[in-house]
C-alpha positions as CSV (number, residue, x, y, z in Angstrom):
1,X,6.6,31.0,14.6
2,X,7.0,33.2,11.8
3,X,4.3,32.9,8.6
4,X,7.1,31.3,6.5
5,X,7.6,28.5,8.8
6,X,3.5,28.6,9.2
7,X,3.1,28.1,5.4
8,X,6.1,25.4,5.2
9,X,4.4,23.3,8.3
10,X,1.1,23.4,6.6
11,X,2.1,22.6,2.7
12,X,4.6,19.7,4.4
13,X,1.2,18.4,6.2
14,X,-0.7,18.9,3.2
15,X,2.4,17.2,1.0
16,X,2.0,14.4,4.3
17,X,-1.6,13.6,3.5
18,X,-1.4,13.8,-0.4
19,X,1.5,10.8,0.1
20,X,-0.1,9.2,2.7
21,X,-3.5,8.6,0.7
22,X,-1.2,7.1,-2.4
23,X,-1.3,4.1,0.5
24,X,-4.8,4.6,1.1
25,X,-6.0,2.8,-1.6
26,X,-6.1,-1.4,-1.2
27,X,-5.6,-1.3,-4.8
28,X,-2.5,0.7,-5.0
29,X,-1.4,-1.0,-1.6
30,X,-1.5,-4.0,-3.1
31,X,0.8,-3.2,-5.8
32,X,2.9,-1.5,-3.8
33,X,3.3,-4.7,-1.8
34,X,4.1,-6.5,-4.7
35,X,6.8,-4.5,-5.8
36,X,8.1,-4.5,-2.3
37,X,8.0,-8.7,-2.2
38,X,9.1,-8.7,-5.9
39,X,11.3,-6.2,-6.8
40,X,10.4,-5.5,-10.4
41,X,7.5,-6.7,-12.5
42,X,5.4,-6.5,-15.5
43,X,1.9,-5.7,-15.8
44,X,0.9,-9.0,-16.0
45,X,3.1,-10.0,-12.8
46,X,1.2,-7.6,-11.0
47,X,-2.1,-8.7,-12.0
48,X,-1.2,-12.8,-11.2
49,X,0.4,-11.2,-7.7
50,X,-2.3,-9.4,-6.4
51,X,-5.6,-10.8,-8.4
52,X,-7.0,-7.0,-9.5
53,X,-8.0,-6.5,-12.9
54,X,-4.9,-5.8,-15.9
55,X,-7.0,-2.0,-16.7
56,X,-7.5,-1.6,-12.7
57,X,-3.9,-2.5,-12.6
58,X,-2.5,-0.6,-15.5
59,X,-4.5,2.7,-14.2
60,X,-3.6,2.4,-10.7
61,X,0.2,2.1,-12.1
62,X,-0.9,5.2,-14.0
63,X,-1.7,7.6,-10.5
64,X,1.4,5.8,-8.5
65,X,4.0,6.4,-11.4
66,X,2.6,10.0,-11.8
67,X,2.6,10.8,-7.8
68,X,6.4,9.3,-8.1
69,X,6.3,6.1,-5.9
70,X,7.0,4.0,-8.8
71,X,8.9,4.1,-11.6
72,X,9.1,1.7,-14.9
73,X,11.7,0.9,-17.4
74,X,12.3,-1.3,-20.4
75,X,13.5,-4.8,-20.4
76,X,12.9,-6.5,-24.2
77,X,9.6,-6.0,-25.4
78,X,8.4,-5.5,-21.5
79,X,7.7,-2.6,-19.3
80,X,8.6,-3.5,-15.6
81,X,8.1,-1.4,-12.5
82,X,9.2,-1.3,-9.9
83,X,8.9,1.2,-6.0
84,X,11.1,4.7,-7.3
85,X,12.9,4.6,-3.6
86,X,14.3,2.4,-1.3
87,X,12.3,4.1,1.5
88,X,8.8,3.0,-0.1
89,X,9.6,-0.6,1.3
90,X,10.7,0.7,4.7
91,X,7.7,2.6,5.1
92,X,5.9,-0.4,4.4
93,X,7.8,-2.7,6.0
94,X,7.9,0.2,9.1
95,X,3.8,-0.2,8.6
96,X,4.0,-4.1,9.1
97,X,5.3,-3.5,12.1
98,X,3.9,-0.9,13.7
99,X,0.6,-2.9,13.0
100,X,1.7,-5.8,14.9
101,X,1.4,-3.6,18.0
102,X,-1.2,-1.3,17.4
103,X,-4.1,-3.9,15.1
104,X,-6.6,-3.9,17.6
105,X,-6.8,-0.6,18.3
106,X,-6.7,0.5,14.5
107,X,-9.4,-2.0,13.7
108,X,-11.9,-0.9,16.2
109,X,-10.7,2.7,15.4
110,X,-14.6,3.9,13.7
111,X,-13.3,7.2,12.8
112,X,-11.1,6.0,10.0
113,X,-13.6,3.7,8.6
114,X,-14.5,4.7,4.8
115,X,-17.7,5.4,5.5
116,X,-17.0,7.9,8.5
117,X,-15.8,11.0,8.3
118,X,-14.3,12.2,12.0
């Protein structure tokens, strides 16, 4: 392996966890799910959809639009969102699944626990 391809592997791992802890977050998974169910939505359809606050909300829009995994637009006098790819869903669809074989073990699993660190 040749330092180039060292230094790819490890920025595409590092690139892997930065996406990866975009999901991390119940808050931002939530939304995420949401937009996945919904398609688009305001604000204020993300708030009645998934019960968190409208600034929690609006911020958590704020990280998810700036990391690129959602994207808004103008409609009238609203601002909808909505997931920025098509592969957003799979993944978390690919997730739902994946889970439905392997809950158990990730729920006893104490080494990714929040308050852990392995």
């Amino acid at each position: 392996m040749t330092a180039k391809t060292k230094i790819a592997k490890t920025q595409a791992t590092d690139l892997k966890v930065k996406l990866f802890r975009g999901f991390s977050d119940p808050s931002r998974l939530a939304i995420l799910n949401a937009l996945r169910s919904s398609g688009s939505l305001t604000v204020t359809e993300i708030v009645k959809a998934t019960g968190l606050s409208q600034s929690n909300t609006s911020n958590h829009l704020g990280c998810l639009r700036y990391c690129g995994l959602v994207v808004c637009f103008q409609q009238g006098r609203f601002v909808r969102y909505q997931l920025s790819d098509e592969r957003i869903a799979t993944l978390l669809h690919l997730a739902d699944e994946l889970l439905a074989d392997v809950a158990k073990g990730v729920d006893e699993c104490s080494h990714y626990d929040d308050k852990e660190d392995c």
